[in-house]
C-alpha positions in Angstrom: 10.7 21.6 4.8 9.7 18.0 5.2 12.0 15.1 4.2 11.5 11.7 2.4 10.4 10.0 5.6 8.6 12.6 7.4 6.4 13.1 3.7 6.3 8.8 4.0 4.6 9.0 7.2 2.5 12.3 6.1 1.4 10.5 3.3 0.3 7.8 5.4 -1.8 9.6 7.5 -3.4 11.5 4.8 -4.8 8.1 2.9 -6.6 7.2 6.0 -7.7 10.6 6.3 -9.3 10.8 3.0 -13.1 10.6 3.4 -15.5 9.3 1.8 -13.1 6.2 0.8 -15.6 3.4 0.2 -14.8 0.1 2.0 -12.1 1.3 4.1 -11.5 3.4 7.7 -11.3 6.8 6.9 -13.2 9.9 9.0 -16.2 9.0 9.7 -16.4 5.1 9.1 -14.7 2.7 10.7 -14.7 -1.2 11.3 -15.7 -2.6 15.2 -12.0 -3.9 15.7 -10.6 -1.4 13.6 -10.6 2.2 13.8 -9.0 5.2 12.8 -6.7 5.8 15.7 -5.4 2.4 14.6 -4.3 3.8 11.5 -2.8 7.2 13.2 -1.3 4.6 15.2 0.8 2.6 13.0 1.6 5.6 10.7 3.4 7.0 13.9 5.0 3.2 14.8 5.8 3.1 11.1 8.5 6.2 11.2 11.5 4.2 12.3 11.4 1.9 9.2 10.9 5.3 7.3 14.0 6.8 8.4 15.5 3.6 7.8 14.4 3.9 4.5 15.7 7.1 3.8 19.0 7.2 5.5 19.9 4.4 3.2 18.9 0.9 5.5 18.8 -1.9 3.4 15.3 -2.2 1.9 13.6 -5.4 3.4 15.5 -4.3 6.7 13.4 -0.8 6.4 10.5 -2.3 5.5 10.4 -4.5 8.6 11.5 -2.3 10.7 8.2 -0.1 9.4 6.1 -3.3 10.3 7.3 -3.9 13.2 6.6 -0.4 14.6 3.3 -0.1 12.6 2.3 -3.3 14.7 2.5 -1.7 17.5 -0.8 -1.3 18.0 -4.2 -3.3 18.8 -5.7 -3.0 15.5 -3.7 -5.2 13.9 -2.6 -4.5 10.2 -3.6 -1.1 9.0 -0.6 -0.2 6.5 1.2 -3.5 5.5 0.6 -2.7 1.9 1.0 1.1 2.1 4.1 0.7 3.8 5.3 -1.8 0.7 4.6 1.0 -1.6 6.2 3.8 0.2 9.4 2.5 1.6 11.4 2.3 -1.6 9.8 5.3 -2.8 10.9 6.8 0.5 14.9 5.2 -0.4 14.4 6.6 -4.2 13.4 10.0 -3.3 16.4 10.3 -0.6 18.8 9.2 -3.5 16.8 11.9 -5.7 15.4 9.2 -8.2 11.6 9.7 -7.6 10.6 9.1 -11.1 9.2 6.3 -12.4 12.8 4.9 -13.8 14.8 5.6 -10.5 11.6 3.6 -8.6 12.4 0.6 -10.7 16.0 0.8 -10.4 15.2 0.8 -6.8 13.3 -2.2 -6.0 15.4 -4.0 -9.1 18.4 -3.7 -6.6 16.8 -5.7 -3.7 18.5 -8.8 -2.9 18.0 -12.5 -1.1 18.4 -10.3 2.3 15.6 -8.1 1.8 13.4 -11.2 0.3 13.9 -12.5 3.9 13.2 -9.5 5.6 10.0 -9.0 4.0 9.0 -12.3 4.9 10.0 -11.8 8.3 7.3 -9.1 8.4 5.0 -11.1 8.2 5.6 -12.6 11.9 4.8 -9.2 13.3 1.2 -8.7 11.9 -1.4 -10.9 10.3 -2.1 -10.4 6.5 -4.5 -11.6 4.1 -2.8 -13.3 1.4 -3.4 -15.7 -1.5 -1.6 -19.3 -1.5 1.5 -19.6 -2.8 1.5 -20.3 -7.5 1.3 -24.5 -7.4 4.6 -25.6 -6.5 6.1 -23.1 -4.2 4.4 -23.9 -1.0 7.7 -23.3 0.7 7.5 -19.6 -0.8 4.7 -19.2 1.0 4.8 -15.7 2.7 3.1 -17.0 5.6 5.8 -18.8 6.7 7.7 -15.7 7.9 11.5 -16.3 9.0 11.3 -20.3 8.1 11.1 -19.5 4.4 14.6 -17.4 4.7 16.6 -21.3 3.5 14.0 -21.6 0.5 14.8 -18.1 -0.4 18.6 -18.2 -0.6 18.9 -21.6 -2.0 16.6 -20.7 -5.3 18.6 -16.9 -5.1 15.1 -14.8 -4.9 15.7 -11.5 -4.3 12.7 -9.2 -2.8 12.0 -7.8 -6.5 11.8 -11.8 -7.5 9.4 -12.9 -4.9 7.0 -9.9 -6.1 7.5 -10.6 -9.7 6.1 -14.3 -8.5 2.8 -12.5 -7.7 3.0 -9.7 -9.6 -0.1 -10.7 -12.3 -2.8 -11.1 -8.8 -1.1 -8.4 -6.1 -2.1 -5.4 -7.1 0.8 -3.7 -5.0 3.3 -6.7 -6.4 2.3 -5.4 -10.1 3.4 -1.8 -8.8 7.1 -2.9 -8.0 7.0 -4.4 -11.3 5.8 -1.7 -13.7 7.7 1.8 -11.8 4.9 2.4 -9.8 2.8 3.5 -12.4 -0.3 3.2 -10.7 1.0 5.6 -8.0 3.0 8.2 -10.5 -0.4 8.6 -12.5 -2.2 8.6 -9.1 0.3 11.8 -7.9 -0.2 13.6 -10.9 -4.2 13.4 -10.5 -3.9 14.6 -7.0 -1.8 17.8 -7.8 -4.4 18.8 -10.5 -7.3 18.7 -8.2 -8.5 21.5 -6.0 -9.9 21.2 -2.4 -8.5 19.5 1.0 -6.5 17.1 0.4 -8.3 14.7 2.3 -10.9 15.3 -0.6 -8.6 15.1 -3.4 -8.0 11.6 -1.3 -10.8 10.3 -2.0 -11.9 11.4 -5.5 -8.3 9.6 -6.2 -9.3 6.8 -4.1 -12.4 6.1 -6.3 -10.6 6.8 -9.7 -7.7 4.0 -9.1 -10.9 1.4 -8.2 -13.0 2.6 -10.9 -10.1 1.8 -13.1 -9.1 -1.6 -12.3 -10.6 -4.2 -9.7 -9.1 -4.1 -6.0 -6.5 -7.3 -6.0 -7.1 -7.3 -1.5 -11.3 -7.5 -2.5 -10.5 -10.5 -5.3 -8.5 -12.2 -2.1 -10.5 -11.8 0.3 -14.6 -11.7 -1.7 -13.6 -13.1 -4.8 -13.5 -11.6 -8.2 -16.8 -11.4 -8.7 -16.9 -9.1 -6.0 -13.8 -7.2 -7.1 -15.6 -6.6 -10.7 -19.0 -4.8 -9.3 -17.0 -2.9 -6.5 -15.2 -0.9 -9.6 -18.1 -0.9 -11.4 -19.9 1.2 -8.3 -17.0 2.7 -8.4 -17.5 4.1 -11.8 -21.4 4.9 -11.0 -20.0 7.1 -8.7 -17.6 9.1 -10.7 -20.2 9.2 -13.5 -22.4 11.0 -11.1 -25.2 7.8 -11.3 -24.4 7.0 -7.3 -23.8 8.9 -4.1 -19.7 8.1 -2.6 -21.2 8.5 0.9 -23.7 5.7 0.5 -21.1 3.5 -1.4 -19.0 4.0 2.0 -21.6 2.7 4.1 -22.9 -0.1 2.0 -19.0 -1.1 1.3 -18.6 -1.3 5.3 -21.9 -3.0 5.9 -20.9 -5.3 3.2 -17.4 -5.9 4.6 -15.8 -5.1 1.1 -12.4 -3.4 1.7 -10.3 -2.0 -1.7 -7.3 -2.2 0.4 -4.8 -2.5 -2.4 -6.6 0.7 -3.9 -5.8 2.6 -0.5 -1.9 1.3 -0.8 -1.4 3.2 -4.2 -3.5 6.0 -2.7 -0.8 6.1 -0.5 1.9 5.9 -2.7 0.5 8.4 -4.5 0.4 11.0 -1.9 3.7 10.3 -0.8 4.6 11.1 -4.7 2.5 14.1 -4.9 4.4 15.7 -1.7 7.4 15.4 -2.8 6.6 17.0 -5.7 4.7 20.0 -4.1 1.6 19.0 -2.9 0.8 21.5 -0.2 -0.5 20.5 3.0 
């Protein structure tokens, strides 16, 4: 029987596997300097930080642990954000609180240490990110290590710096609501039939049909963000094909990363709870 950090890094594994997943590596589509091996990659350098996790490692320790192994690759960042979902579901399920209460309770918990941890992180891989609110350049994430004196002398925990971005991160906004996005996300994937890496994808498109991709607003703007969940939603009301999506999406270098994170999240929630593999 698998454990909390052996389903983290299954779950892992299983998002990239899902196929068709419009914009992002999975199968059978993948980007020139990124491919899927990256992504088996990193889900294997990733199980240290999991274990971590699990065995009770301080949080922002775990995670950067996770990142630093994940990195260990020549992609570059394939599971950043997956890995920021997963890790304290990883702790809550190992404390047997993997419901959407315990989750909170969780990441509510984190403290200055784990804020500077997490921005550690960000030294090991490089991640596409917003600026800072006005302000609170010295917050900014890309300043790794160097932001660890802005951190403890304004007392941010790792729970308060994602709160800060909470209303334009789509994976922030999951720290801050109990993961709700992922619990719902779990439940949709036990109810479904078929391969899992099917049951993947169909999830996949749900989440994005639901709510524009926060990693597409960043990176192609919002406008962008709006008619990729509006495709989306052709697709699940049977007006457009998922496998042409995937190509045009790649072509189009439009990649719903955030919507893979909670895809992720989601399957490590749905294994825990029975999902069988």
């Amino acid at each position: 029987m698998r454990d909390p950090a052996e389903n983290g890094q299954l779950a892992l594994l299983l998002e990239v596997a899902g196929t068709p997943k419009p914009g992002n590596v999975d199968r059978e589509r993948e980007y020139e300097n990124l491919r899927f091996e990256h992504f088996l990659a990193g889900a294997v350098g990733a199980r240290a930080g999991l274990r971590a996790a699990a065995d009770g490692a301080p949080i922002g320790e775990a995670f950067e642990s996770a990142i630093e192994g994940m990195s260990d690759q020549s992609g570059g960042n394939t599971q950043f954000g997956a890995l920021l979902v997963t890790v304290p579901l990883v702790r809550a399920a190992a404390e047997g609180r993997l419901t959407p209460d315990g989750a909170s309770d969780t990441v509510e918990g984190t403290t200055v240490a784990d804020a500077c941890a997490f921005y550690k992180a960000f030294e090991h891989v490089d991640v596409a990110v917003d600026d800072p609110p006005e302000g609170l350049d010295e917050l900014d994430v890309r300043r790794g290590a160097a932001a660890a004196e802005a951190l403890s002398e304004r007392g941010l925990t790792l729970y308060d710096v994602m709160a800060l971005s909470a209303d334009r991160d789509g994976v922030a906004a999951e720290w801050c609501s109990g993961f709700e996005r992922s619990f719902e996300a779990a439940g949709w994937l036990r109810e479904d039939e078929g391969p899992v890496y099917r049951r993947a994808s169909r999830v996949f498109l749900r989440l994005l049909a639901a709510k524009p991709d926060t990693f597409v607003a960043t990176r192609n703007g919002e406008a962008a963000a709006e008619e990729a969940t509006q495709r989306a939603r052709a697709v699940l009301d049977g007006e457009a094909d998922a496998e042409s999506l995937a190509e045009e999406f790649l072509a189009c270098d439009i990649n719903p990363g955030t919507t893979a994170d909670i895809t992720a999240g989601a399957l490590f929630i749905a294994l825990e709870r029975g999902l069988e593999v």
